[in-house]
Z-matrix of the N, CA and C atoms (Angstrom, degrees):
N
C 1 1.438
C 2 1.522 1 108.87
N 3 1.640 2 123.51 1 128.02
C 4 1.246 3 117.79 2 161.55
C 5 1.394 4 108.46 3 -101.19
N 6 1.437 5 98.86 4 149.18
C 7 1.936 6 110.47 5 160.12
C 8 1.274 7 101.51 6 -119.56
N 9 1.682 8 86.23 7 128.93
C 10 1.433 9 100.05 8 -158.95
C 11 1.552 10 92.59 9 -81.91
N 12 1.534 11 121.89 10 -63.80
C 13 1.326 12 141.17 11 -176.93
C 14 1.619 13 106.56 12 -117.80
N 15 1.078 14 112.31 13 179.17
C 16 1.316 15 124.43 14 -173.38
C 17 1.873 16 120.61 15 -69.79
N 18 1.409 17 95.23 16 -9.49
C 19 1.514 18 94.16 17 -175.87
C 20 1.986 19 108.99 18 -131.37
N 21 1.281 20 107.30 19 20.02
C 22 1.491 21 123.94 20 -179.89
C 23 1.794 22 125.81 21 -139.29
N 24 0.912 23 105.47 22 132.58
C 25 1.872 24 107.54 23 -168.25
C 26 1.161 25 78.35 24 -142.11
N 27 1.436 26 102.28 25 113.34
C 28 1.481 27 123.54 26 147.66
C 29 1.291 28 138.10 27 -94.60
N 30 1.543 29 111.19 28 105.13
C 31 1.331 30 118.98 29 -141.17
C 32 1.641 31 106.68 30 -94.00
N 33 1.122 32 128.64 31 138.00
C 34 1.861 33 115.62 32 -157.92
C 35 1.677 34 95.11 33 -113.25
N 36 1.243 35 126.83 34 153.02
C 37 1.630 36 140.04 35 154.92
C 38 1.230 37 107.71 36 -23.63
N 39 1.337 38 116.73 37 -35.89
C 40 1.986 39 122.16 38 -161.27
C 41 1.721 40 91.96 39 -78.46
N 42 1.577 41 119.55 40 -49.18
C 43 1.474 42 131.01 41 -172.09
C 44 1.914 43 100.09 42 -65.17
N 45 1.160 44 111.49 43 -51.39
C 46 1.282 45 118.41 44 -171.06
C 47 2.332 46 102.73 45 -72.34
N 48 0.623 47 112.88 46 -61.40
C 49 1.553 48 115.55 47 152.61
C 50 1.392 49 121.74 48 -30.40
N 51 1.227 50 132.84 49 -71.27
C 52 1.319 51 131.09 50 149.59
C 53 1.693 52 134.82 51 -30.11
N 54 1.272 53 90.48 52 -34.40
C 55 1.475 54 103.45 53 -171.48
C 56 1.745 55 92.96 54 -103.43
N 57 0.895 56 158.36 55 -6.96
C 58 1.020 57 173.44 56 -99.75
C 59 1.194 58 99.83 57 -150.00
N 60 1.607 59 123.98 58 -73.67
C 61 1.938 60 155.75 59 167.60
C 62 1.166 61 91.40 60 -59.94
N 63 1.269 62 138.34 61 -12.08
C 64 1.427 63 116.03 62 169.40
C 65 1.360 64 131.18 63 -102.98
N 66 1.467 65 102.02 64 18.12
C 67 2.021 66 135.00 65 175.90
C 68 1.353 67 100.12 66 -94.94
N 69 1.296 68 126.58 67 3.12
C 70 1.525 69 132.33 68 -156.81
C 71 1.821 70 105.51 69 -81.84
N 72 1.530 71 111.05 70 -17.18
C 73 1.292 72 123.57 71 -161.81
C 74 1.846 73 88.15 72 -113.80
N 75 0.938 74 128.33 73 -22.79
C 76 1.638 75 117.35 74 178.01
C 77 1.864 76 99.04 75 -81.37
N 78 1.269 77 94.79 76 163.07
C 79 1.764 78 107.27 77 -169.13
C 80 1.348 79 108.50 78 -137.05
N 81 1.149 80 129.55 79 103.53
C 82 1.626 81 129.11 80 178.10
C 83 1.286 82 114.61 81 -140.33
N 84 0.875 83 125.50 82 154.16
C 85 1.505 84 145.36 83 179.91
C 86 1.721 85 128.51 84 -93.65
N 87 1.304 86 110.62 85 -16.99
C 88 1.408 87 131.29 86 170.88
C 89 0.966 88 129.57 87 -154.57
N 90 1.398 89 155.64 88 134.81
C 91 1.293 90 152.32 89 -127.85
C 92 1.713 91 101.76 90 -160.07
N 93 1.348 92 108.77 91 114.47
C 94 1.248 93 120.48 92 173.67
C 95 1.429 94 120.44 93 -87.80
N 96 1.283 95 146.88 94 158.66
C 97 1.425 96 133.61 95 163.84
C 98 1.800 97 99.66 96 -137.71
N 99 1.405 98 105.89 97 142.12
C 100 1.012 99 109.53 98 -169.09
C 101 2.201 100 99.27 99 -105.00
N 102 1.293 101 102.07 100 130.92
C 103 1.672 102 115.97 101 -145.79
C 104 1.880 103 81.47 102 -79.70
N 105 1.138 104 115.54 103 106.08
C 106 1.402 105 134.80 104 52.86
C 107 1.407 106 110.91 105 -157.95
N 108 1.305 107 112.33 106 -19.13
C 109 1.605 108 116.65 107 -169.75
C 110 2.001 109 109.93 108 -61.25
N 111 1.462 110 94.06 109 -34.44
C 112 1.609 111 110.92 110 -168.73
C 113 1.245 112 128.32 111 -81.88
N 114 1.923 113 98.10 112 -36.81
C 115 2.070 114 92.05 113 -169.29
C 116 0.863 115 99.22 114 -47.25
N 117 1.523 116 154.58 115 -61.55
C 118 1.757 117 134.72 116 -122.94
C 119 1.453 118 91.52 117 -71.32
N 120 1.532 119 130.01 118 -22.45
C 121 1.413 120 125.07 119 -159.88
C 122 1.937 121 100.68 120 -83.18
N 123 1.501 122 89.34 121 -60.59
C 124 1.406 123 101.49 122 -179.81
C 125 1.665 124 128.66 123 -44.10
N 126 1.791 125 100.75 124 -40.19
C 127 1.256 126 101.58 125 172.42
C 128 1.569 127 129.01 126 -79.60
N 129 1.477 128 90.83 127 -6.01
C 130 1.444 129 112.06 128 -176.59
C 131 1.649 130 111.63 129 -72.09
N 132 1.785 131 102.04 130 -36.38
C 133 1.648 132 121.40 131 -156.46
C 134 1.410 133 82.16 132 -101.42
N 135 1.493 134 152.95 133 -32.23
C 136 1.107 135 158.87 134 179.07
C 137 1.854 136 109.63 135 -58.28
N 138 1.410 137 104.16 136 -40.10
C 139 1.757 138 106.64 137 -178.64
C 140 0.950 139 127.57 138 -98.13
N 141 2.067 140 107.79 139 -34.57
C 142 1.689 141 119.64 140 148.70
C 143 1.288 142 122.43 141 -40.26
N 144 1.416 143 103.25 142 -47.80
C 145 2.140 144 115.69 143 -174.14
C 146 1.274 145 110.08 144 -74.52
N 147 1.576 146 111.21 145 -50.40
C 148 1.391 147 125.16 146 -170.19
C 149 1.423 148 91.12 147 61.35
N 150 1.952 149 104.65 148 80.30
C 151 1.015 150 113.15 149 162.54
C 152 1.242 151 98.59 150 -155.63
N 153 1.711 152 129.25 151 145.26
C 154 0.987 153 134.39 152 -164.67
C 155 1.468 154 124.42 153 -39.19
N 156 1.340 155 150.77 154 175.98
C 157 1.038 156 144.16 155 123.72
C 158 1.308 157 142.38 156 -112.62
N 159 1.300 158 121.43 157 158.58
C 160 1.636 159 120.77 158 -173.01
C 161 1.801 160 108.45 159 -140.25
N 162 1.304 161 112.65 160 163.95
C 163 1.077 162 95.32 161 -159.14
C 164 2.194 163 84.88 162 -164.31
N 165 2.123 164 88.18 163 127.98
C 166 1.243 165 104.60 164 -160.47
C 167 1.524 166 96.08 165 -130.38
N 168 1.591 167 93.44 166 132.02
C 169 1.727 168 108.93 167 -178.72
C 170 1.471 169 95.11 168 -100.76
N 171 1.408 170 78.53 169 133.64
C 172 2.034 171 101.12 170 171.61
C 173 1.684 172 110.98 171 -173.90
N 174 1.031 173 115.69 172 111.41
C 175 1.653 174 112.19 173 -157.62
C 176 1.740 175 91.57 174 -145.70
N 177 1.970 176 115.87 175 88.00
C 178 1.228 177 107.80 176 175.74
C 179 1.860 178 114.92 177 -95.62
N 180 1.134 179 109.40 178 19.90
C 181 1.119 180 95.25 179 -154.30
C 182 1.950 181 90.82 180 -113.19
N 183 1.407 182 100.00 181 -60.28
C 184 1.305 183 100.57 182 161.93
C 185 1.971 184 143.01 183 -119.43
N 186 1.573 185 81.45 184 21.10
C 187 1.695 186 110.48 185 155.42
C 188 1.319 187 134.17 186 -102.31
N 189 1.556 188 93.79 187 166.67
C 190 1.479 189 88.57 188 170.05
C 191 1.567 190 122.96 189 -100.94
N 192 1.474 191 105.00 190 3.12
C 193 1.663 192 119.35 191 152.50
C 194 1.484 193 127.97 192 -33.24
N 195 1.317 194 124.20 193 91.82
C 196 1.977 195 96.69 194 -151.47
C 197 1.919 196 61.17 195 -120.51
N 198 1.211 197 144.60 196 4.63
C 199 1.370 198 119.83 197 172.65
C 200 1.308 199 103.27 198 -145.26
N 201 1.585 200 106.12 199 138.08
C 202 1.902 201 106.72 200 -177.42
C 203 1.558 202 124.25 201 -57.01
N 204 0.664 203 119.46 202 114.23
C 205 2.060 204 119.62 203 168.15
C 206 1.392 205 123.65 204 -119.55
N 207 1.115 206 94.79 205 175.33
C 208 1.901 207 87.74 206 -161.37
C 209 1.332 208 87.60 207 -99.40
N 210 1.529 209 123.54 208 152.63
C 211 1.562 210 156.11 209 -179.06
C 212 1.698 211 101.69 210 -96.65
N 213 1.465 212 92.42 211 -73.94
C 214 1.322 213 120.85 212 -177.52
C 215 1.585 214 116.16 213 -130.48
N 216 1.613 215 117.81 214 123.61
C 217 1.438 216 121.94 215 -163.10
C 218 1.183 217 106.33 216 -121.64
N 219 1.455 218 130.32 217 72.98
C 220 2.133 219 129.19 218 -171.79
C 221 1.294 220 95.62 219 -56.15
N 222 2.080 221 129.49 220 -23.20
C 223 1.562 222 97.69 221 -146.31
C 224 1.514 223 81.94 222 -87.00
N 225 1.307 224 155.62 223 69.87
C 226 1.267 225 156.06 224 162.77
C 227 1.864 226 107.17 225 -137.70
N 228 1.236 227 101.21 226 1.13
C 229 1.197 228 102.90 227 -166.65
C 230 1.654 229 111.02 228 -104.74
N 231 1.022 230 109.93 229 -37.80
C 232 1.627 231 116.33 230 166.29
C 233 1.164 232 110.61 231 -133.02
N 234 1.678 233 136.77 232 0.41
C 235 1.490 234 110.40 233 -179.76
C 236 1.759 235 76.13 234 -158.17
N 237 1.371 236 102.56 235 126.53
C 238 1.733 237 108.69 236 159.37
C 239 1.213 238 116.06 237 -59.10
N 240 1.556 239 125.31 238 174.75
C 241 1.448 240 136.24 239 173.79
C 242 1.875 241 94.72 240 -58.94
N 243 1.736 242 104.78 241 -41.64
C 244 1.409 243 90.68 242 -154.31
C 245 1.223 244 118.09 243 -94.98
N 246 1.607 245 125.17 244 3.14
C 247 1.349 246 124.38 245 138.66
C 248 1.622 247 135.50 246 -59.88
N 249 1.587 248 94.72 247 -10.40
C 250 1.518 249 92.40 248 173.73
C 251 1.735 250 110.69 249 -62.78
N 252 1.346 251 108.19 250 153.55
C 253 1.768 252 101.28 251 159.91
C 254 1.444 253 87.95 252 -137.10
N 255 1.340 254 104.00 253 -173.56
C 256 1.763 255 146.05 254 175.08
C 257 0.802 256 116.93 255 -33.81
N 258 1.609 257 137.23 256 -20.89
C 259 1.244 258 156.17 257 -162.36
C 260 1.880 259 105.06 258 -110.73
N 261 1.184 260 109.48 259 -37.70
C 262 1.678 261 101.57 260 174.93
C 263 1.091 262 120.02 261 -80.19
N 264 1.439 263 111.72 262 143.28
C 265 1.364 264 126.44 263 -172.24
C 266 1.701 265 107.56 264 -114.24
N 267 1.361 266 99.22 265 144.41
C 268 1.666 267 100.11 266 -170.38
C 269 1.868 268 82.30 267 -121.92
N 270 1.152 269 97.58 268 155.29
C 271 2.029 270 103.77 269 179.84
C 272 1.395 271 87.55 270 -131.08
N 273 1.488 272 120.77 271 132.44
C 274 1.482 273 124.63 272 161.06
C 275 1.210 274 103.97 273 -93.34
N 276 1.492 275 120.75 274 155.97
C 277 1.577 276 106.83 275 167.91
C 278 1.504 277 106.51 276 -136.06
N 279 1.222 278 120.57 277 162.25
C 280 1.352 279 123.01 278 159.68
C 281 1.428 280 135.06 279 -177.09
N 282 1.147 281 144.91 280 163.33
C 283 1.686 282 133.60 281 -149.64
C 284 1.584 283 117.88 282 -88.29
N 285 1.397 284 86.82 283 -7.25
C 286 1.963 285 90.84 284 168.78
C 287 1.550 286 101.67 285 -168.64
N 288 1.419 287 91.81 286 142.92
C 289 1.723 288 116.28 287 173.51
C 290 1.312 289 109.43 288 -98.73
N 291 1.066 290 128.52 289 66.83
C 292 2.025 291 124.62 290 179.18
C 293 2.029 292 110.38 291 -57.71
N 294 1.724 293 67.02 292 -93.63
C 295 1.975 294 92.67 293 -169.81
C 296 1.288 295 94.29 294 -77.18
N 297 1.581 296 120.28 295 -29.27
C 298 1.760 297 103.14 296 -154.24
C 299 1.546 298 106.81 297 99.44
N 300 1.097 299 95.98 298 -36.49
C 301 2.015 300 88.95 299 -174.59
C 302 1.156 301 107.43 300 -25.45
N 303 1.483 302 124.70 301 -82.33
C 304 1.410 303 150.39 302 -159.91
C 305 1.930 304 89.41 303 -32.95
N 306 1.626 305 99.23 304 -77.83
C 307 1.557 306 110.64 305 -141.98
C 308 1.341 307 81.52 306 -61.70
N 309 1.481 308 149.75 307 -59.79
C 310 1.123 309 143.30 308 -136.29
C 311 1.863 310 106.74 309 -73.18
N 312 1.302 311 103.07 310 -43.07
C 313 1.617 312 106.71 311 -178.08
C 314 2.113 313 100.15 312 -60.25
N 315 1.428 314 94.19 313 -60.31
C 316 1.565 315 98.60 314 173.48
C 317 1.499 316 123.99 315 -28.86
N 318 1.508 317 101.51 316 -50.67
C 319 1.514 318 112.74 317 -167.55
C 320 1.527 319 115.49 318 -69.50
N 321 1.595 320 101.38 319 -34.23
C 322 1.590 321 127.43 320 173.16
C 323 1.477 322 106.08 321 -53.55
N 324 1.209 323 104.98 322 -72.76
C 325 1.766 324 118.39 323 173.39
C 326 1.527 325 117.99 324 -43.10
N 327 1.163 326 106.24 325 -42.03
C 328 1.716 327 90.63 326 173.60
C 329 1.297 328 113.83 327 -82.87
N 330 1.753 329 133.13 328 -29.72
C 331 0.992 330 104.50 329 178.73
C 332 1.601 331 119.96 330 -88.96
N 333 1.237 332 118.13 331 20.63
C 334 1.605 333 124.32 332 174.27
C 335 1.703 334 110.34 333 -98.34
N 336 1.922 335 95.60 334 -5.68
C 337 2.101 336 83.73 335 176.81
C 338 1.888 337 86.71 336 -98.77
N 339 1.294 338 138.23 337 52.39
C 340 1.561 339 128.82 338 165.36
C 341 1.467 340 76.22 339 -89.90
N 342 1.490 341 95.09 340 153.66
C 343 1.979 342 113.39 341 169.86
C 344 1.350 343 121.88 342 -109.54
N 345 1.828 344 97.73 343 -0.41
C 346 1.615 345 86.67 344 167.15
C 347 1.861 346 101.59 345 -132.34
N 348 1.173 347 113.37 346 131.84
C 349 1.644 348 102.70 347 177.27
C 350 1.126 349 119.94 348 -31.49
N 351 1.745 350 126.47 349 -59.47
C 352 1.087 351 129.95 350 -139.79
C 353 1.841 352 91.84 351 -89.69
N 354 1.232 353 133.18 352 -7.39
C 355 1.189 354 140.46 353 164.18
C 356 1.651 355 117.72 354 -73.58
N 357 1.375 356 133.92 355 111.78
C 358 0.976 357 141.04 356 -157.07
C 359 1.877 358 119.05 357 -158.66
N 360 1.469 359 100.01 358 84.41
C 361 1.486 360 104.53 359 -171.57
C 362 1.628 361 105.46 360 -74.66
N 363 1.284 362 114.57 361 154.68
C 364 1.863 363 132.99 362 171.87
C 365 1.491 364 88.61 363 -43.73
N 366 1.510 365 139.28 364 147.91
C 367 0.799 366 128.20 365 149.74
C 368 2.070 367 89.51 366 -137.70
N 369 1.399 368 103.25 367 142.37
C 370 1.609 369 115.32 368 -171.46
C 371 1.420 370 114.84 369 -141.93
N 372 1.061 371 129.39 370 167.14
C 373 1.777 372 125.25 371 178.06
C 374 1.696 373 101.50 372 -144.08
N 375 2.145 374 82.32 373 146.30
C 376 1.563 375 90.63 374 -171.77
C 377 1.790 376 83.76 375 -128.50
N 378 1.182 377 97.45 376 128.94
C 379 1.765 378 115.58 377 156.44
C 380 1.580 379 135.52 378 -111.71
N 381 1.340 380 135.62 379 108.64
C 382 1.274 381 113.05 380 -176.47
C 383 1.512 382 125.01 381 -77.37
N 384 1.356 383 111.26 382 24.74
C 385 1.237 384 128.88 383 155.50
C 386 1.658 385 128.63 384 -135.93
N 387 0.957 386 125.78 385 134.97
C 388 1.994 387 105.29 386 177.90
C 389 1.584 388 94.47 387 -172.13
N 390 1.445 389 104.93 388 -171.23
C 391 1.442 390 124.53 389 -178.00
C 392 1.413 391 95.87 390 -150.10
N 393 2.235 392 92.54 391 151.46
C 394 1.460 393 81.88 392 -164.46
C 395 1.726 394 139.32 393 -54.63
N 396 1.049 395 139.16 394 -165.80
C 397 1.552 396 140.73 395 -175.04
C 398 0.921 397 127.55 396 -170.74
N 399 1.788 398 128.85 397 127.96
C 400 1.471 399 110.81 398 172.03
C 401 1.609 400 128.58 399 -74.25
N 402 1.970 401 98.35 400 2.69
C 403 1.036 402 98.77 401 170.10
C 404 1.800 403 135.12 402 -53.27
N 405 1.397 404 114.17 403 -42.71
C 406 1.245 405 132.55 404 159.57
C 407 1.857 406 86.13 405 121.78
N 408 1.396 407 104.50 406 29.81
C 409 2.011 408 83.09 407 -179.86
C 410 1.112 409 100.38 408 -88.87
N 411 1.148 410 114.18 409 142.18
C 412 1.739 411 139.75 410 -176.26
C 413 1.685 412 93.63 411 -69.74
N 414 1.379 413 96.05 412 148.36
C 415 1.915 414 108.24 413 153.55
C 416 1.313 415 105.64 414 -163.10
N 417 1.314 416 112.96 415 169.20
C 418 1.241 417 145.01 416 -146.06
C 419 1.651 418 100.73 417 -104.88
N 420 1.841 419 108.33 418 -64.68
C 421 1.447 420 119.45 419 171.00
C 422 1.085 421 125.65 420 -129.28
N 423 1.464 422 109.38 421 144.16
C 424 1.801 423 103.73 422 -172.36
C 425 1.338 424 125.83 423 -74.83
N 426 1.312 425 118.54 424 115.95
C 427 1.469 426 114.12 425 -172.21
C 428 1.335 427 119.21 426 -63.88
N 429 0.944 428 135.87 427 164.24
C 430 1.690 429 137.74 428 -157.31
C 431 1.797 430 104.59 429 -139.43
N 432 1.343 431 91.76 430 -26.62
C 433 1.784 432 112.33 431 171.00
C 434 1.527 433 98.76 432 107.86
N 435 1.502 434 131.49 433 -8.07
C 436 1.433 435 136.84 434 179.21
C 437 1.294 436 115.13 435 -59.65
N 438 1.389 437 131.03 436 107.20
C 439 1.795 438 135.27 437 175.64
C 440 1.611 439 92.99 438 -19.92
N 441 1.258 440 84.11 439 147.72
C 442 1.693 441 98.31 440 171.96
C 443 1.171 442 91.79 441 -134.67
N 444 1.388 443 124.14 442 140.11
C 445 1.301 444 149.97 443 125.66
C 446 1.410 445 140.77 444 -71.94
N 447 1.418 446 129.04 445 115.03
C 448 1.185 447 118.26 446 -172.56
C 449 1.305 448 102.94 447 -127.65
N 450 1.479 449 84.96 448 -175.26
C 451 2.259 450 99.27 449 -155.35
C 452 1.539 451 111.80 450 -53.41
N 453 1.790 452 111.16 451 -27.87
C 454 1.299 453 99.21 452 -149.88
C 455 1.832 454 73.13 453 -94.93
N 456 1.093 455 149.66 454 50.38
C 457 1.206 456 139.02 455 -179.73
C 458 1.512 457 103.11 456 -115.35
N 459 1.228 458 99.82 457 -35.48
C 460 1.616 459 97.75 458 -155.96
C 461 1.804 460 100.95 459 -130.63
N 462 1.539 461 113.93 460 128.70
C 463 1.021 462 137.91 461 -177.10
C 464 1.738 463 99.19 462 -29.10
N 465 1.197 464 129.93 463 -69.68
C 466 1.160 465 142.21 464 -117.37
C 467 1.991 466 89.89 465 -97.24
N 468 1.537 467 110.77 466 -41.66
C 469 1.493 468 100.14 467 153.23
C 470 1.441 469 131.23 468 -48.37
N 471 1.490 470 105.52 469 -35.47
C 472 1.236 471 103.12 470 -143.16
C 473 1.655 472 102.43 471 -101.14
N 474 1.171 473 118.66 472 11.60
C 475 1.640 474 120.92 473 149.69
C 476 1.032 475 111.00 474 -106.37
């Protein structure tokens, strides 16, 4: 990672790759991505895992998403909410852990579409950026609050 100036971290494929192989020790069964900061991650952890994917719009910062909904919903596709049990693990993912807003509303929302109460899958969050939390969401690097830039952002990574 370079910092260029005091308010930019330019984050390279090699940083995002690394950090990437280092999800190798988490274990889940379905993989959410939250639309837009996340798919490239999710679909990434979705083909590595070969585990379903799903995919949840919620964009408060520069949307007009002020509540999560589903885009795309796989767990309807081979296993209902109410075949899940105790044993499945859902992984949220996404490119920064700030306030929590994001992951925490997200995390809420998926576990309120189970269709039977007493049915209740792991649901957890992975960021390759964050600050600490009593949430328990995992990250990769400690955010500092400095813009990050990443590869798929800017032309000149991304050939």
């Amino acid at each position: 990672m370079k910092k260029i100036d005091n308010n930019k971290v330019y984050y390279s494929w090699e940083d995002y790759n690394k950090d990437m192989k280092a999800t190798d020790w988490i274990t889940f069964d379905h993989v959410v991505g939250i639309y837009r900061g996340s798919l490239g991650m999710a679909a990434h952890l979705s083909n590595v895992r070969n585990v379903p994917m799903s995919i949840v719009g919620f964009q408060t910062r520069d949307g007009e998403d002020k509540k999560p909904y589903w885009i795309h919903n796989a767990t309807t596709a081979d296993t209902s909410w109410s075949e899940l049990d105790e044993g499945q693990h859902i992984l949220i993912v996404d490119d920064i852990y700030d306030t929590g807003h994001t992951m925490n509303n997200v995390q809420e929302f998926v576990k309120r579409q189970r269709t039977k109460p007493s049915t209740m899958p792991r649901v957890s969050g992975y960021c390759l950026f964050g600050k600490e939390n009593a949430k328990n969401i995992v990250y990769s690097q400690p955010h500092d609050g400095s813009w990050i830039v990443f590869p798929w952002e800017t032309l000149s990574e991304s050939i």
